[in-house]
N, C-alpha and C positions, 0 to 999 in steps of 0.2 A: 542525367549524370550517370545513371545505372548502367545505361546503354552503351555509353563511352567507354564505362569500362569493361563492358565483357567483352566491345569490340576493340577495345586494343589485346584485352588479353586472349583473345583469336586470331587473332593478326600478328601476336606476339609467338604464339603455339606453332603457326602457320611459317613464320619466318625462320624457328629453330627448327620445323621438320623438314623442312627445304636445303638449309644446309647441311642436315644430317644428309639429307637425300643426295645432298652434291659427293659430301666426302665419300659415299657410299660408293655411287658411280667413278666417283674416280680412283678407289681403292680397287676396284673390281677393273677398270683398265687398265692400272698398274700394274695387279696380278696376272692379269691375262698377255698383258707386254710381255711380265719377267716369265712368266710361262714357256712363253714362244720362243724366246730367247735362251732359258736353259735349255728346252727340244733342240734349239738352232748347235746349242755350244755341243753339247752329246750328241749329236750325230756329225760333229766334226768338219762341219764345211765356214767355220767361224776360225777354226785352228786356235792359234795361241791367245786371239782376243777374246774368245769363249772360254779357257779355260779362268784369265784375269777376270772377266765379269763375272762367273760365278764365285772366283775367290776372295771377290767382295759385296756377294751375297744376293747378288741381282738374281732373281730368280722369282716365282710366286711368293704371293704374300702368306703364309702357313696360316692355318685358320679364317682364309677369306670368307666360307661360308657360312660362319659362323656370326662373323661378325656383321654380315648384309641379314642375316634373320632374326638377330638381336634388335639393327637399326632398323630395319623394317618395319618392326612390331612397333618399335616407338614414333618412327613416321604415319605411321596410317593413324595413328590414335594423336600423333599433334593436328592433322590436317582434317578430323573427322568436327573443333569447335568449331572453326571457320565455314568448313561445309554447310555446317546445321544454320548458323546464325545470318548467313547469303540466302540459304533455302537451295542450295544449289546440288543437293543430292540425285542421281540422275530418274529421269518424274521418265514414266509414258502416259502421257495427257492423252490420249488417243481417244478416250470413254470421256475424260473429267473436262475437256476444253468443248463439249457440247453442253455443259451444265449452268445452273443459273447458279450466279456468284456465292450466294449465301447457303449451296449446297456446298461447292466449292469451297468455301471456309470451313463448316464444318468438315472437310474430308482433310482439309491441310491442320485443324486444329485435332482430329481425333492420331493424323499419323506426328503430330508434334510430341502427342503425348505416349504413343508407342514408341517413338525413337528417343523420347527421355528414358524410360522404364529398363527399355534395352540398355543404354547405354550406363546405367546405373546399376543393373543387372552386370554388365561385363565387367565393372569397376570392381564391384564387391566381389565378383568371382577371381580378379587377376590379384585383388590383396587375399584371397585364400591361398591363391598360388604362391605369390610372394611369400608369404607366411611359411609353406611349407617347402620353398627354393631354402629357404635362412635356415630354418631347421634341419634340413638335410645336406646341408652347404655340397648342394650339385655344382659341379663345373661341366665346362664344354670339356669335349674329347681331345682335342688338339692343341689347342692354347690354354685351357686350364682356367679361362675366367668365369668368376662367380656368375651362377644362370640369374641371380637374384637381382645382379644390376640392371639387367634386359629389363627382367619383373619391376624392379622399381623405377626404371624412366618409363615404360609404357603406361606405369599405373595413376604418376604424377600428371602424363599426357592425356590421360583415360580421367581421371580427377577435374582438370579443366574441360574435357567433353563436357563430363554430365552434370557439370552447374551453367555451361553455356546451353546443356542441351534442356535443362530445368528452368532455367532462366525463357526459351524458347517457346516452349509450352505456357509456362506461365502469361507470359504476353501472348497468347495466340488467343487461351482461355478467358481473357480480360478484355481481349479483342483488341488491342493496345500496335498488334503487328502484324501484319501479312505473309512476312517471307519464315 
């Protein structure tokens, strides 16, 4: 019952960083479209239908890169529960796939429990951050959004890591899971 639910709530983590990662891409070739397209209207071989698409705003998106390293931060930390809970982190077996099994457990249960530690380590370190985004109410340069919303969706996504990635260990140590 336990299992069901931390795999849907990785699956669930995994599905909202996917579509952040869609809007992301396709924000990023919208701007790079309207880009090309104000370059195209200013340097005048567009004439009059350049001047009308930029007078209704077609142009880059202001703040694009801003906004892909806000998402960014919160995509790698939705897609880091699902990783952990598959075991699908990238492994070079090169040395471990000539070992006898039960060395091999212990090597997947001792890196289960570094990559909890870590991952509870970066938690507690990005609510310092957060903590001190709020405090200081920084904004981005350009568009002027709170740095602290970045902070707080990577930290909720960073939050569900390290109890899938506690959860992880936990069973590895119990001997209860493999991956």
């Amino acid at each position: 019952m336990l299992h069901k639910l931390i795999e849907k709530l990785a699956q669930g983590m995994a599905l909202l960083g996917g579509i952040v990662l869609c809007a992301l891409v396709l924000m990023v070739c919208v701007s790079v479209a309207g880009r090309e397209l104000a370059d195209a209207s200013h340097g005048g071989w567009l004439g009059g239908v350049g001047d009308w698409l930029l007078g209704l705003g077609v142009g880059p998106i202001l703040g694009d890169f801003e906004l892909v390293e806000a998402g960014m931060a919160f995509t790698i930390f939705a897609f880091l529960p699902l990783t952990q809970l598959s075991g699908a982190h990238a492994k070079v077996d090169v040395f471990t796939s000539g070992m006898r099994p039960g060395l091999n457990r212990a090597l997947g249960t001792f890196w289960s429990l570094v990559m909890a530690v870590i991952i509870v380590l970066i938690t507690w370190r990005l609510y310092a951050g957060l903590q001190d985004k709020l405090r200081y109410g920084e904004t981005t340069y350009l568009i002027q959004f709170p740095i602290w919303w970045a902070y707080a969706a990577s930290l909720f996504a960073a939050i569900v890591a390290a109890v899938v990635s506690l959860y992880c260990a936990a069973m590895r140590l119990t001997g209860q899971r493999e991956t």
